[in-house]
N, C-alpha and C positions, 0 to 999 in steps of 0.2 A: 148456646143461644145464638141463634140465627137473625141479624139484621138484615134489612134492605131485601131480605127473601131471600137472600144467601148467594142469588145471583150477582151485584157488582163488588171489587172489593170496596174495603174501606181504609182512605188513604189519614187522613186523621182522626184518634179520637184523644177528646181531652174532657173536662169537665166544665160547668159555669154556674152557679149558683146550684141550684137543687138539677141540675141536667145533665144528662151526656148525652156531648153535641158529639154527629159525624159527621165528616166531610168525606165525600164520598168521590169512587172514578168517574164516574159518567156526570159531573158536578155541579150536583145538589148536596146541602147542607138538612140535617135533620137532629133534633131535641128530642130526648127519650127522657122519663123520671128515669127513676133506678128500679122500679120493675120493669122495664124495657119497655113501655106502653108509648110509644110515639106521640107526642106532645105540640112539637108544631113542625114547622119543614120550609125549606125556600129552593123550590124547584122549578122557577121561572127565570132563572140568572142567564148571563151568556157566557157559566164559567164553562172549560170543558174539566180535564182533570185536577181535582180540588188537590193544594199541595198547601194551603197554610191559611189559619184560622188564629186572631188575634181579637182577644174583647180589651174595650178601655176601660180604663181604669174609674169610672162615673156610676151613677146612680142607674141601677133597672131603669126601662120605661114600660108601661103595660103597651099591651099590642094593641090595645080599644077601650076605652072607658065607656063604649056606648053598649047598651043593652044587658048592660050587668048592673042589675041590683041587687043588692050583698049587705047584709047586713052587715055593722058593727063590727059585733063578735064572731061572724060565722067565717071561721080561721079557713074552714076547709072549701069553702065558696071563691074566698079571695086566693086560693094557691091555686087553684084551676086555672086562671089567671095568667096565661102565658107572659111572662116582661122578662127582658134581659138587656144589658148592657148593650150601645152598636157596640159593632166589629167590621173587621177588614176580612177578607176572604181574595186569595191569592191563586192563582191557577197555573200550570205549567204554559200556556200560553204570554207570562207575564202581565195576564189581566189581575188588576187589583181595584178590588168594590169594596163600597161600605155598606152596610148593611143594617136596619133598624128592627126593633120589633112590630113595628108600624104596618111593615111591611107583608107581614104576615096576614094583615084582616083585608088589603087591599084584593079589590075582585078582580079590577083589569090588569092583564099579564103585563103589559107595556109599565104600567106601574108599581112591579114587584121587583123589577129588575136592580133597584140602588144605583148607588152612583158611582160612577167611574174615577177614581183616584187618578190612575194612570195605566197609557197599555203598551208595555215594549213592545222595540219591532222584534218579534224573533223568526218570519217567514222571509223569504227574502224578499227585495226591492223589485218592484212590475215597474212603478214610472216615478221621474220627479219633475217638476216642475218649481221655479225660482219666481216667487212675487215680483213685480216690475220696480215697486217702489219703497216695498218695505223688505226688511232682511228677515223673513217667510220664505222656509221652503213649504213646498207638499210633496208627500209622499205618498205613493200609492204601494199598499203591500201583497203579497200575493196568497195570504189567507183572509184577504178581503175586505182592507179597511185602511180608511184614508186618514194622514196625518197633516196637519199643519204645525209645524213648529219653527220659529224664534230663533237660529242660527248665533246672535250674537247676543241676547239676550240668556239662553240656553234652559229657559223656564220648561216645563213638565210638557209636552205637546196636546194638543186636543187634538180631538179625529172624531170621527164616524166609525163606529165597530159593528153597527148591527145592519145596515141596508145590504147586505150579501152575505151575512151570517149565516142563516139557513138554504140559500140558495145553490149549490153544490153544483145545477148544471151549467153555470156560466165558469166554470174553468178549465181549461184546455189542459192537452196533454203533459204540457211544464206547468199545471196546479198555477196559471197565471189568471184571476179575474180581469186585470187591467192592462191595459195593451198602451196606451199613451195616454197623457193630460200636460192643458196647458192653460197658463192664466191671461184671461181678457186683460188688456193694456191699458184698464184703470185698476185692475188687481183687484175689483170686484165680485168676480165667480171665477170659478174654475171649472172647465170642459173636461171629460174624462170617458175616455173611450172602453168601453168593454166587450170581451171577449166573442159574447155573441153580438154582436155589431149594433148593439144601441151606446146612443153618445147620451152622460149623462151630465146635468150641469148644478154646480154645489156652489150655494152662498159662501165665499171666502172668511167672512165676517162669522154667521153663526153655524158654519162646516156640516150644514143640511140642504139635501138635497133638494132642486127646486120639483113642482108637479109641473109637465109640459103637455098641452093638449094641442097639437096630437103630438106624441112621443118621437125625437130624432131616432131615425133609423139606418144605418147605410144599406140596409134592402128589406123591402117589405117581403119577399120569398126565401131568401136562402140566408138561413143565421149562421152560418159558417163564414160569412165573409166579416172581416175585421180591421179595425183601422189600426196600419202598422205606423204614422204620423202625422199629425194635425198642427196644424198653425193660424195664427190671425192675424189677421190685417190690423196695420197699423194702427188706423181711427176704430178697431174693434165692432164693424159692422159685419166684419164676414169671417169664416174660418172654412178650413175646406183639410181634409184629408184625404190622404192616398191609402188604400186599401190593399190585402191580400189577396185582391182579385183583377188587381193591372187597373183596377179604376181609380179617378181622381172626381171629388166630391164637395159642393161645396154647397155650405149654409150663410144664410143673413139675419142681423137679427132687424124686425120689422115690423110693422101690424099685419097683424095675421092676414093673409089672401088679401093684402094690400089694401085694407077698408081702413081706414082712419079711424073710423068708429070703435074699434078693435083694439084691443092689447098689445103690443112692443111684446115680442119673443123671440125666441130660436125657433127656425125653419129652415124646412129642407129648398135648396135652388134649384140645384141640378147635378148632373152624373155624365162623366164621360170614359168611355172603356176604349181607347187608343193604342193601348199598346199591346204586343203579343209577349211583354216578357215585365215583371214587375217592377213597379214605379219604387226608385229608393231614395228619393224628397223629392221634395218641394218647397216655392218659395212665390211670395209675393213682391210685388215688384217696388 
C-alpha cells in the first residue's frame, strides 16, 4: 500500500484514536482510518521535514460541530466526525507547532497554520542588534526569520518566521536574507536591511512588520545593491547606511513630503556615491 502517492517518504507513522497519522518529508501531517482512506490532513503548516508528532494526553475535540446533523443513534454519521486530540508537530528545522482539530475546517491558509511553540536558531546568524534599554537582543537569521529574545531573563524567544518563508530570491550567494539591523534609540522598532536592498522596519513590541507607503529602498533600479551598515542618530529621526555600492544613504522619520497633514514615517533623504572604493562605516556626529 502506497501513501502520499508514493512519491515523498514518510518520516513518522504512529497511531491516535481510530487513525494512522503521517508525518510526512515535504511537511504535511495526514490521518488515514485503517483502510487507508485519508480522513483529514494539515498541509498549510511552515513545517519543512516532519521529524516528531506528540498528541496530549486530553479529550478529542471535533474539527466542527457546524453543519452536522446526526442523529442520536447514528454511530456511523458521528465517526465521519474527524476530532482528535491537539498535538505538537516538531520539524528538523527546530520548528515546533501545536496543532488542533479546529484547524482542519479552517478555509484561510494563514489560519491553518497553529501556533508557534518555539523555533530554534539552527541556520546561522545574518545580524544582531542589542535593545538600548532593555536586555533584548534581536536576531536576525539566515534561513529567514527574526528573533527577539530576553538575554537575562532567558525565556523561549519570539520571532517572525513566515515574512521570508517563501521568498527564496532575497538571499545571496552565503544563503543570507539579512545583511544588518538596528534598534531606534527608544527600542521601539527595529530597521532591518535585506539582501535585495529594501530596509524593512518591525514593531519591537509585537515582532510585525510595519506596511510603509511608499516602501524604503536603497535604489529604485538595481536590486543588487545592499546595505553592508546602518546606524541612527541619536534623537532617532534619521538613520542612513553605507552600501555595497560605495554609497552612503540616509532616511528621516517625518510627515510624508513634509505635509503636516500627513502621517510621521520612514523616508528616503538622499544618496551620495563619493567614493571609488567601498565605504567600511560610518558614524554620526
Amino acid at each position: 500500500m502506497l501513501l502520499n502517492n508514493g512519491y515523498k517518504p514518510i518520516n513518522i507513522l504512529t497511531t491516535h484514536l481510530n487513525y494512522l497519522v503521517c508525518g510526512n518529508y515535504e511537511g504535511t501531517i495526514r490521518f488515514y482510518d485503517f483502510n487507508f482512506k485519508i480522513v483529514a490532513w494539515f498541509e498549510d503548516c511552515l513545517f519543512s521535514n516532519v521529524k516528531s508528532i506528540s498528541f496530549s494526553n486530553t479529550t478529542p475535540k471535533k474539527c466542527s460541530d457546524e453543519g452536522f446533523a446526526v442523529e442520536e443513534n447514528d454511530k456511523e454519521s458521528k465517526d465521519m466526525i474527524f476530532k482528535c486530540s491537539d498535538f505538537l508537530v516538531a520539524d528538523e528545522n527546530a520548528l515546533i507547532c501545536k496543532l488542533q482539530s479546529t484547524l482542519f475546517e479552517e478555509i484561510e491558509p494563514a489560519k491553518k497554520k497553529g501556533q508557534t511553540i518555539m523555533h530554534g536558531i539552527k541556520s546561522s546568524i545574518s545580524a544582531i542588534a542589542v535593545h538600548p534599554t532593555k536586555t533584548k537582543l534581536a536576531i536576525a537569521g539566515a534561513d529567514g526569520f527574526i528573533l527577539l529574545w530576553d538575554y537575562v531573563r532567558k525565556d523561549d524567544p519570539i520571532g517572525n518566521y513566515e515574512f521570508f518563508n517563501k521568498d527564496k530570491q532575497y538571499k545571496n550567494t552565503e544563503f543570507k536574507y539579512f545583511t544588518c539591523m538596528e534598534f531606534t534609540p527608544d527600542g521601539s522598532e527595529v530597521l532591518i536591511a535585506v539582501y535585495n536592498g529594501d530596509i524593512k522596519v518591525m514593531d519591537a513590541d509585537t515582532v510585525q512588520f510595519k506596511t510603509l507607503n511608499p516602501p524604503l529602498k536603497l535604489s529604485e533600479r538595481h536590486s543588487k545593491n545592499y546595505a553592508t551598515q546602518m546606524i541612527v542618530s541619536h534623537d532617532g529621526k534619521y538613520f542612513a547606511c553605507c552600501d555595497n555600492d560605495c554609497s552612503v544613504l540616509l532616511f528621516k522619520k517625518d510627515h510624508l513630503n513634509g505635509d503636516p497633514a500627513k502621517e510621521i514615517s520612514w523616508q528616503f533623504s538622499g544618496k551620495i556615491k563619493s567614493h571609488e572604493i567601498g565605504v567600511s562605516s560610518i558614524s554620526f556626529g
